[in-house]
N, CA, C and O atoms as a GROMACS GRO file, in nm:
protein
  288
    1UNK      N    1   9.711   7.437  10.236
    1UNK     CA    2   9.855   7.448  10.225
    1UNK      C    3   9.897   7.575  10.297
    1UNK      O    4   9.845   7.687  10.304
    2UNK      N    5  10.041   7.504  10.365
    2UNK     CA    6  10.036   7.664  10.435
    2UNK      C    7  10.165   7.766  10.321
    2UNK      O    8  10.218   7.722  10.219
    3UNK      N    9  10.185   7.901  10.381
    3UNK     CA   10  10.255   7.932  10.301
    3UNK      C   11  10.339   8.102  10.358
    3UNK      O   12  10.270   8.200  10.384
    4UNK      N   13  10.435   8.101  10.366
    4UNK     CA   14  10.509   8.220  10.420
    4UNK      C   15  10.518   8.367  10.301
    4UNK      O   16  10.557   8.375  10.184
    5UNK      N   17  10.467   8.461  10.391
    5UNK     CA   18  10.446   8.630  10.307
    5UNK      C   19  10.621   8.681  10.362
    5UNK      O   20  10.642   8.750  10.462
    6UNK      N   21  10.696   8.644  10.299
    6UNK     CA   22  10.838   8.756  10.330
    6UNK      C   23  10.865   8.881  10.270
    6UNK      O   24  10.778   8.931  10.199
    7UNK      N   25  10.971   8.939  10.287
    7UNK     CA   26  11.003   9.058  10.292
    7UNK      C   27  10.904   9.176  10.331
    7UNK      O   28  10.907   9.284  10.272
    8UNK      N   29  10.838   9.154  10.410
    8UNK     CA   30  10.712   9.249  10.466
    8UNK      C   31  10.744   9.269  10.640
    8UNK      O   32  10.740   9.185  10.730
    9UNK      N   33  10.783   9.446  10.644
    9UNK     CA   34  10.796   9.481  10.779
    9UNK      C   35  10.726   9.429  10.848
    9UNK      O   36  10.625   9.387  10.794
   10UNK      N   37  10.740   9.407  10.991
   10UNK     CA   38  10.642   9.419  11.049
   10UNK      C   39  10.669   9.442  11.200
   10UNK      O   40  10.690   9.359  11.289
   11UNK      N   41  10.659   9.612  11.205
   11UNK     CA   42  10.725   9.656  11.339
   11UNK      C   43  10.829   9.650  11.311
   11UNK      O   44  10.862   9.690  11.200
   12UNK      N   45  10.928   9.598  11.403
   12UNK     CA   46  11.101   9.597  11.413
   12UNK      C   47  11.096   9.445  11.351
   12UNK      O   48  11.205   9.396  11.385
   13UNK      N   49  11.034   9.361  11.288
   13UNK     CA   50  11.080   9.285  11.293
   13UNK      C   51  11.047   9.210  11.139
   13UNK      O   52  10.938   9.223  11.083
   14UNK      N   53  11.157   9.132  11.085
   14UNK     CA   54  11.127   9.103  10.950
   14UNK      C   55  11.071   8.939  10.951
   14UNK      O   56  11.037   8.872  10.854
   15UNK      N   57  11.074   8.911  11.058
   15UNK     CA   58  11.000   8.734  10.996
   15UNK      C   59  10.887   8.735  10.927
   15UNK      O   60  10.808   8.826  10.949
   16UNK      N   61  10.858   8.642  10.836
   16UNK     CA   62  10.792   8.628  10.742
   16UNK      C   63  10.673   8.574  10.864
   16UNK      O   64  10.705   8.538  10.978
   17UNK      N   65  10.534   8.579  10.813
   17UNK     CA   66  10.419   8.538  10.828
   17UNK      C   67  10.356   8.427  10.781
   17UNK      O   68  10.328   8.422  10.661
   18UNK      N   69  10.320   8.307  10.879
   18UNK     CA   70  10.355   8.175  10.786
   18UNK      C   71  10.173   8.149  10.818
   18UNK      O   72  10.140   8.147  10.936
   19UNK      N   73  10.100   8.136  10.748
   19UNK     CA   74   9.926   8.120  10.742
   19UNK      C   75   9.912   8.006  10.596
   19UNK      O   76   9.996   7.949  10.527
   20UNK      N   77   9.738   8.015  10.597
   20UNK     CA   78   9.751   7.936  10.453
   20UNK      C   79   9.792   8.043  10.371
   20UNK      O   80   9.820   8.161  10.391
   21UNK      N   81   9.786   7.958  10.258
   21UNK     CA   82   9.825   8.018  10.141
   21UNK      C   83   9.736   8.121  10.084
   21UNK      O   84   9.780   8.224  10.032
   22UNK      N   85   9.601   8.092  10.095
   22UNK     CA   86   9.480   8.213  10.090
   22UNK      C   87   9.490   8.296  10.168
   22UNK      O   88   9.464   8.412  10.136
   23UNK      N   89   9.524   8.268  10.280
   23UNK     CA   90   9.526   8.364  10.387
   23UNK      C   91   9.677   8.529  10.366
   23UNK      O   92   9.670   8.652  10.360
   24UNK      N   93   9.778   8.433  10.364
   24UNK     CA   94   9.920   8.490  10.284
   24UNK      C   95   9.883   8.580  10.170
   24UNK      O   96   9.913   8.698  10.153
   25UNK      N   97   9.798   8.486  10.081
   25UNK     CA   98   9.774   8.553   9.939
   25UNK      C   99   9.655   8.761   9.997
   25UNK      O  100   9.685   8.871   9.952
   26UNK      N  101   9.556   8.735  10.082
   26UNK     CA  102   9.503   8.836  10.072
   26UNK      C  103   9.552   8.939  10.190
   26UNK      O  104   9.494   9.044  10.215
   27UNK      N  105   9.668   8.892  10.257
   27UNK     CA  106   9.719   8.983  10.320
   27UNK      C  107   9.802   9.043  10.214
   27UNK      O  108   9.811   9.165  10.228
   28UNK      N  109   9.867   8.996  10.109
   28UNK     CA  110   9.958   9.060  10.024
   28UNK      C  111   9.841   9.170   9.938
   28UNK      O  112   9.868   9.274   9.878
   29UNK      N  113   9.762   9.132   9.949
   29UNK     CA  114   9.645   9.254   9.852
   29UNK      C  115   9.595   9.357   9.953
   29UNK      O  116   9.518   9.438   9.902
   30UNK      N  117   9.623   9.378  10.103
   30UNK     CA  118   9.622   9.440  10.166
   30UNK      C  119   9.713   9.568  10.198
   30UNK      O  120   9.676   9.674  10.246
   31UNK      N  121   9.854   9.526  10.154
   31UNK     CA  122   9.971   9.588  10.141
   31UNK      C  123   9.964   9.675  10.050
   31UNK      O  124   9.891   9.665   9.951
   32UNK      N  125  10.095   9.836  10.091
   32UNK     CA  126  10.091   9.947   9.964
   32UNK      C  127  10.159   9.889   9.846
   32UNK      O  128  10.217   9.782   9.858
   33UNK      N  129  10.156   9.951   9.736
   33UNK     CA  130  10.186   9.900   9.637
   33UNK      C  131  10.358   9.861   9.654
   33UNK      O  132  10.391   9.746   9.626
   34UNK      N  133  10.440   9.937   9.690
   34UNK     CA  134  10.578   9.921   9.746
   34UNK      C  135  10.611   9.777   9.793
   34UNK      O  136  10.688   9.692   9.748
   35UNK      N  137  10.527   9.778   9.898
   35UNK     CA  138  10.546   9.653   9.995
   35UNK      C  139  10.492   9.565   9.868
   35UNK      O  140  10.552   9.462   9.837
   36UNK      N  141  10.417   9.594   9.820
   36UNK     CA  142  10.342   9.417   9.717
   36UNK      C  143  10.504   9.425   9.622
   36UNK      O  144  10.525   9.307   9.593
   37UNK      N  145  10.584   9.485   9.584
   37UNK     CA  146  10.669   9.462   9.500
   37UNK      C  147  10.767   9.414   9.565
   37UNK      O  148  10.850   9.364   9.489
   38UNK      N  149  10.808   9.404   9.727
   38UNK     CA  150  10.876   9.362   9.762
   38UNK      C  151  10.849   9.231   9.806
   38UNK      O  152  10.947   9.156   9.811
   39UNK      N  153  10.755   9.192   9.835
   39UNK     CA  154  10.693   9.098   9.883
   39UNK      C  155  10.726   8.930   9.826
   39UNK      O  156  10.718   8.902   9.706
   40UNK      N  157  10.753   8.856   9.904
   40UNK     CA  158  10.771   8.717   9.816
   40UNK      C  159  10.707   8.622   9.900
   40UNK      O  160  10.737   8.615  10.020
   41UNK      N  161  10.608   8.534   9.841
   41UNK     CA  162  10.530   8.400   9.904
   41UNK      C  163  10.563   8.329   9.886
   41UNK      O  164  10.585   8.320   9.765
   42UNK      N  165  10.599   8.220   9.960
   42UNK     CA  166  10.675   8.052   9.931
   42UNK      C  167  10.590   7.975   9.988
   42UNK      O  168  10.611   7.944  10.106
   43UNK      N  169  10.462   7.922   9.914
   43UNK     CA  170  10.404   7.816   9.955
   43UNK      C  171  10.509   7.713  10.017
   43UNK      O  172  10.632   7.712  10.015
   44UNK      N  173  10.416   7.627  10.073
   44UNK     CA  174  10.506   7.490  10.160
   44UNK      C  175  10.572   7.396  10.069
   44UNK      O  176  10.658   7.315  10.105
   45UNK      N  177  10.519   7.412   9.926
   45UNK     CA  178  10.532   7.292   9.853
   45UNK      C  179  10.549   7.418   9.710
   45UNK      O  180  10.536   7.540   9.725
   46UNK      N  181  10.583   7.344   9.568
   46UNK     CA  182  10.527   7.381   9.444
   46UNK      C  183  10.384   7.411   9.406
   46UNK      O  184  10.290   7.347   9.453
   47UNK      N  185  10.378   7.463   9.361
   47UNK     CA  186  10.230   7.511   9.345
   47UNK      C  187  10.230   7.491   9.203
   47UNK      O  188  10.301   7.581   9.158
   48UNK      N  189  10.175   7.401   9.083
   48UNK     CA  190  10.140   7.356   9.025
   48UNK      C  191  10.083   7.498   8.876
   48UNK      O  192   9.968   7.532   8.903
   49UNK      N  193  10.106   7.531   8.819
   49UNK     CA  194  10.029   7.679   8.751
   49UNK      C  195   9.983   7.562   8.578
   49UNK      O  196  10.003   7.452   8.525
   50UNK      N  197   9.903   7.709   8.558
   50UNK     CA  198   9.825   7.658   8.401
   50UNK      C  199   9.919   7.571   8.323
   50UNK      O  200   9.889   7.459   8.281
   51UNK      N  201  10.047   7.636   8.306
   51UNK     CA  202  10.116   7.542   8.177
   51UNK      C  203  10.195   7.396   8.241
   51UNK      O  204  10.265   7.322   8.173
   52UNK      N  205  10.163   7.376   8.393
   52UNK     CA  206  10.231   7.257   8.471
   52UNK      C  207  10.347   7.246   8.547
   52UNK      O  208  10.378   7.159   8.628
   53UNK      N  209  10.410   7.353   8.508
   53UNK     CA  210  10.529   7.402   8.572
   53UNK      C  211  10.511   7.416   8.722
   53UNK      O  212  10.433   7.505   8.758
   54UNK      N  213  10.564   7.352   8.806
   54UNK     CA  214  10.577   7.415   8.954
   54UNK      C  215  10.651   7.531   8.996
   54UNK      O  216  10.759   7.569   8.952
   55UNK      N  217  10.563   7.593   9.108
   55UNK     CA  218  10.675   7.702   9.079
   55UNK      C  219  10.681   7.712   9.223
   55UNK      O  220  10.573   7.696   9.280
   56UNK      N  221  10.820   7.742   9.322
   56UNK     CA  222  10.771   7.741   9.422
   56UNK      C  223  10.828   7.849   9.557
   56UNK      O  224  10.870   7.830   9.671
   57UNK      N  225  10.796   7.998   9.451
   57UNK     CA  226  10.782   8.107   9.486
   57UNK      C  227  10.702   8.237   9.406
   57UNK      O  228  10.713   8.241   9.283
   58UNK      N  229  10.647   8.310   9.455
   58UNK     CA  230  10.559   8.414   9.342
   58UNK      C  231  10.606   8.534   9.439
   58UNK      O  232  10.643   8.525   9.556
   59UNK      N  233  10.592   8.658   9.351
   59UNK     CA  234  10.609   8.773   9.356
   59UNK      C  235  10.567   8.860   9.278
   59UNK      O  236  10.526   8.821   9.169
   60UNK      N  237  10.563   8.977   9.304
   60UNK     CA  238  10.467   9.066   9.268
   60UNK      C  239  10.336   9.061   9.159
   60UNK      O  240  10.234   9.088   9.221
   61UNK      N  241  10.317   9.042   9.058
   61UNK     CA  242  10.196   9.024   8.986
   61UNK      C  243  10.183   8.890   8.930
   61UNK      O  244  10.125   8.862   8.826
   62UNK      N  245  10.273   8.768   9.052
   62UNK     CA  246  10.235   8.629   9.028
   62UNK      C  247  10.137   8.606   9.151
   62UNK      O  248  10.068   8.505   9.167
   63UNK      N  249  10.144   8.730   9.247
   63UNK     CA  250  10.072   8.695   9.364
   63UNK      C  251   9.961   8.744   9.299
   63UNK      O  252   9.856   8.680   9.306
   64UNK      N  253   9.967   8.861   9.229
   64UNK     CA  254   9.849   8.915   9.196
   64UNK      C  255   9.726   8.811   9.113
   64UNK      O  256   9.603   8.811   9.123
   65UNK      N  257   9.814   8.731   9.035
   65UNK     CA  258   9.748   8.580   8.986
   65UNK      C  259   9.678   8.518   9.078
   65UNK      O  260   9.557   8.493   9.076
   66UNK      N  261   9.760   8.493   9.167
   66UNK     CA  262   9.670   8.359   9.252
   66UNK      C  263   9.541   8.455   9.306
   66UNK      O  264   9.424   8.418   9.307
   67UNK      N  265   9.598   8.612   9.360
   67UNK     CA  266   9.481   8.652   9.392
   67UNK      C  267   9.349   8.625   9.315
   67UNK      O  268   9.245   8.588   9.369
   68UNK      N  269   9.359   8.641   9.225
   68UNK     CA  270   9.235   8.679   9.145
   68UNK      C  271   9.197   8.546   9.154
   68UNK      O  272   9.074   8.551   9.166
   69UNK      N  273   9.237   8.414   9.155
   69UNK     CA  274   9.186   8.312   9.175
   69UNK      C  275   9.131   8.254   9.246
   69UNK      O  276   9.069   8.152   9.219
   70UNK      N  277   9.144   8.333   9.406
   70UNK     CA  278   9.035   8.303   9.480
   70UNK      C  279   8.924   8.357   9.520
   70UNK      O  280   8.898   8.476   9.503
   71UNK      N  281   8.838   8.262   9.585
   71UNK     CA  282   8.719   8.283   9.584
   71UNK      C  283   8.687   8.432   9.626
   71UNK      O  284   8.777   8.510   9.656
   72UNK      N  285   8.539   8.472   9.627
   72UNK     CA  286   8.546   8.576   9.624
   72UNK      C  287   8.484   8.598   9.780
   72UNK      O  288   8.472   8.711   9.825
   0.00000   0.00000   0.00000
């Protein structure tokens, strides 16, 4: 699934970074803590979480969730 990292400078320019969603997810764990609070990921689709709910944007320590969920 792919999935866009927004509100993250980059240079002069603010477009979001559109990769998979793993990929999105560990560039956001790359970022200073600032930038991770500004930061918002919009998978392509809902993303499905524990209680079933789709959700289909995460931010700051919802990214930090998915992080931890992938592989290592």
């Amino acid at each position: 699934m792919s999935a866009a990292l927004e509100n993250v400078p980059r240079g002069e320019s603010e477009l979001p970074e559109v990769t998979s969603l793993a990929g999105a997810v560990r560039a956001w764990t790359m970022l200073d803590g600032e930038m991770q609070g500004e930061a918002v990921l919009t998978p392509e689709r809902p993303v499905e979480m524990d209680d079933g709910e789709p959700v289909a944007a995460f931010s700051g320590e919802a990214i930090r969730a998915l992080a931890e969920r992938l592989p290592k």
